[in-house]
C-alpha positions in Angstrom: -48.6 2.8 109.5 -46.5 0.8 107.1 -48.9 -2.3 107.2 -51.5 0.5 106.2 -49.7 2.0 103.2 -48.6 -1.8 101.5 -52.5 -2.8 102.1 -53.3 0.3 100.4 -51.1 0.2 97.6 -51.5 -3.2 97.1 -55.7 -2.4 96.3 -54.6 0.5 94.3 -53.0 -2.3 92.2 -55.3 -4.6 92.2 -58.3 -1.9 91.3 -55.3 -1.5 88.5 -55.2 -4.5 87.3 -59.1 -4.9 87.0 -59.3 -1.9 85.4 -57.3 -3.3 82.5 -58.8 -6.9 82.0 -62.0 -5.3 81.8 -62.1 -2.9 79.4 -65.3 -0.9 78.7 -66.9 1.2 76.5 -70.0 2.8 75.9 -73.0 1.6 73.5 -74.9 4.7 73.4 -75.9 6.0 70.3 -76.8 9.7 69.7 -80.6 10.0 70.5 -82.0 13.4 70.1 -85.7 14.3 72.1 -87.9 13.7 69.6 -89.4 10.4 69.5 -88.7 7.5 66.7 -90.9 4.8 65.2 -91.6 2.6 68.0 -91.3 -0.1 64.8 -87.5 0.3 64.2 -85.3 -2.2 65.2 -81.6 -1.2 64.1 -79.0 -1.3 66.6 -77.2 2.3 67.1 -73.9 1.9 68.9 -70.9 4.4 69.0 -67.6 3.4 70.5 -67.2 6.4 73.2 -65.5 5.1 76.2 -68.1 5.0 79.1 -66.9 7.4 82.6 -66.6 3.7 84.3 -68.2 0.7 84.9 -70.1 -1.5 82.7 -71.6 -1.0 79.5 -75.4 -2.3 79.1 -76.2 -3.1 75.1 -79.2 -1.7 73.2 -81.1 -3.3 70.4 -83.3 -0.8 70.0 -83.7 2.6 68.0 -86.2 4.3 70.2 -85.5 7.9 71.5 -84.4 8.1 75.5 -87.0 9.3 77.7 -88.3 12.7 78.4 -86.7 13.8 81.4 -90.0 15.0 82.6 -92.2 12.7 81.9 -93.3 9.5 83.4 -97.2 9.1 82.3 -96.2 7.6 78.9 -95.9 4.0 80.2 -97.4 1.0 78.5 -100.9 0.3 80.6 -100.2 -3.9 80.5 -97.4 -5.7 80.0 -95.9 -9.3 81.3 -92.3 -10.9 82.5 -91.7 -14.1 83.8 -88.0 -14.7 85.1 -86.4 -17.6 84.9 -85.0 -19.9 87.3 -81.4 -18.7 85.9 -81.8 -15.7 88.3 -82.8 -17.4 91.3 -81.9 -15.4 94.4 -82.4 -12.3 92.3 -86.0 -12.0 91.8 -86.4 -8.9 94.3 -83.9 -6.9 92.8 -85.7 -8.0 89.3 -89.5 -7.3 90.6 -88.0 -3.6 92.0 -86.7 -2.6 88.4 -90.2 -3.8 86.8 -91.9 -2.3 88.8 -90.2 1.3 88.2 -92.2 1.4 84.8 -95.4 0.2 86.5 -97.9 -1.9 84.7 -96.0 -4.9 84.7 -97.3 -8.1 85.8 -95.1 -11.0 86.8 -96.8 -14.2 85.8 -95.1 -18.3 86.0 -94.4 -18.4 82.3 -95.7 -15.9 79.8 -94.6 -12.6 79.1 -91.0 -11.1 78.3 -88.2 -13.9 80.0 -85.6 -12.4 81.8 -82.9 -14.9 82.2 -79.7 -13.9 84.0 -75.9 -15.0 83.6 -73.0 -14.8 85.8 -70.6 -13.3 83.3 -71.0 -10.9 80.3 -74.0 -11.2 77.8 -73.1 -12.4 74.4 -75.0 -11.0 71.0 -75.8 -7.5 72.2 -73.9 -5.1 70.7 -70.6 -6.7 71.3 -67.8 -6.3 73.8 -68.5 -6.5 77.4 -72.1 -5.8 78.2 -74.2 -6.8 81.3 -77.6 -6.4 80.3 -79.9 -6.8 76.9 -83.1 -6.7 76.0 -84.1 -8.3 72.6 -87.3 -6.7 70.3 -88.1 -4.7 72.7 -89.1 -6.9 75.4 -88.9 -10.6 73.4 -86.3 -11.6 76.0 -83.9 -9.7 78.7 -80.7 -11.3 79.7 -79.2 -9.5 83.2 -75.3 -10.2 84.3 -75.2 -10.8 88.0 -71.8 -8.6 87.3 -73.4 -5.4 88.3 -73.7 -3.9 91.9 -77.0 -2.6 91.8 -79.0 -5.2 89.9 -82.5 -4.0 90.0 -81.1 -0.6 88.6 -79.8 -2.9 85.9 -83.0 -4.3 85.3 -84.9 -1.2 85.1 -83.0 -0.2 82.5 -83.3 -3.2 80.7 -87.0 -3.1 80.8 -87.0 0.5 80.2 -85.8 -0.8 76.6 -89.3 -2.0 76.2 -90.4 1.3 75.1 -86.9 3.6 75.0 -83.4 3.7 73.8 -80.2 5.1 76.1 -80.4 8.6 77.1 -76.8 10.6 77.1 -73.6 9.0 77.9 -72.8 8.1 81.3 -74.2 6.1 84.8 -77.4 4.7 85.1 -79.3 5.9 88.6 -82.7 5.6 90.0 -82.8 9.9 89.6 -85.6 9.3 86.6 -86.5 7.4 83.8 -84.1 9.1 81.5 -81.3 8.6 84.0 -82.2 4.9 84.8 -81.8 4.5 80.6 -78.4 6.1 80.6 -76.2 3.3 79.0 -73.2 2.8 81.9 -73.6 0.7 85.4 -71.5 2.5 87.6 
């Protein structure tokens, strides 16, 4: 029993100490329901601290999606990934293919490179995912436990911005876009 409790305690700490070298907040803007130019481009960000886990950045200015509806989907669009994520093209083909009409081809299309650590350039602090105008390039951190969640949301920036504050999940489209990987 002893054993038990210093194993124990000594996670606690270590889930601690994590908890402190990794800060996080969360990049969400405020989106209301109606919909937004599909044209703008500005970056909304608000420093609210994110429930837990990792922040994902957002480059666009598009409204989140309506939690009822998934016919509004671009009919064609294209994605090539890179041999950066090698070993993680499943989990990157499952999150594409959430949005449907996506066609993975050898080179053309929107890039989606991956990194080991946090991306840089998208929105600052510690973010694991970005996608640039709206599907010009996606860069996915490997940091994340449920990576094809991550890349559904990042691909989901194609056409929307982050719904309400709080964990991505694979409940809809508006929860996969939420702007936290928990």
């Amino acid at each position: 029993m002893p054993t038990l409790i210093r194993r124990l305690s000594g996670a606690a700490a270590l889930v601690f100490a994590l908890v402190f070298a990794f800060p996080v907040s969360a990049s969400a803007g405020e989106l209301g329901d109606t919909a937004r130019p599909a044209a703008a481009q500005s970056a909304q960000i608000s420093g609210d601290p994110a429930p837990e886990g990792f922040k994902t950045g957002d480059l666009t200015d598009l409204a989140p999606p309506d939690a009822g509806k998934r016919d509004a989907r671009e009919p064609a669009w294209s994605y090539h990934i890179t041999s950066s994520c090698s070993g993680y093209e499943s989990s990157i083909r499952q999150g594409a293919n959430w949005w449907g009409g996506g066609t993975e081809t050898s080179s053309s299309g929107t890039p989606v490179e991956c990194t080991g650590g946090y991306v840089q350039g998208c929105g600052g602090g510690n973010v694991v995912g970005c996608n640039w105008g709206q599907g010009d390039r996606i860069m996915l951190s490997t940091l994340v436990s449920d990576f094809g969640l991550l890349a559904a949301h990042e691909f989901g920036h194609n056409w929307y911005g982050h719904s309400a504050a709080g964990c991505a999940n694979w409940g809809s489209d508006y929860e996969i876009m939420r702007p936290t990987m928990c």
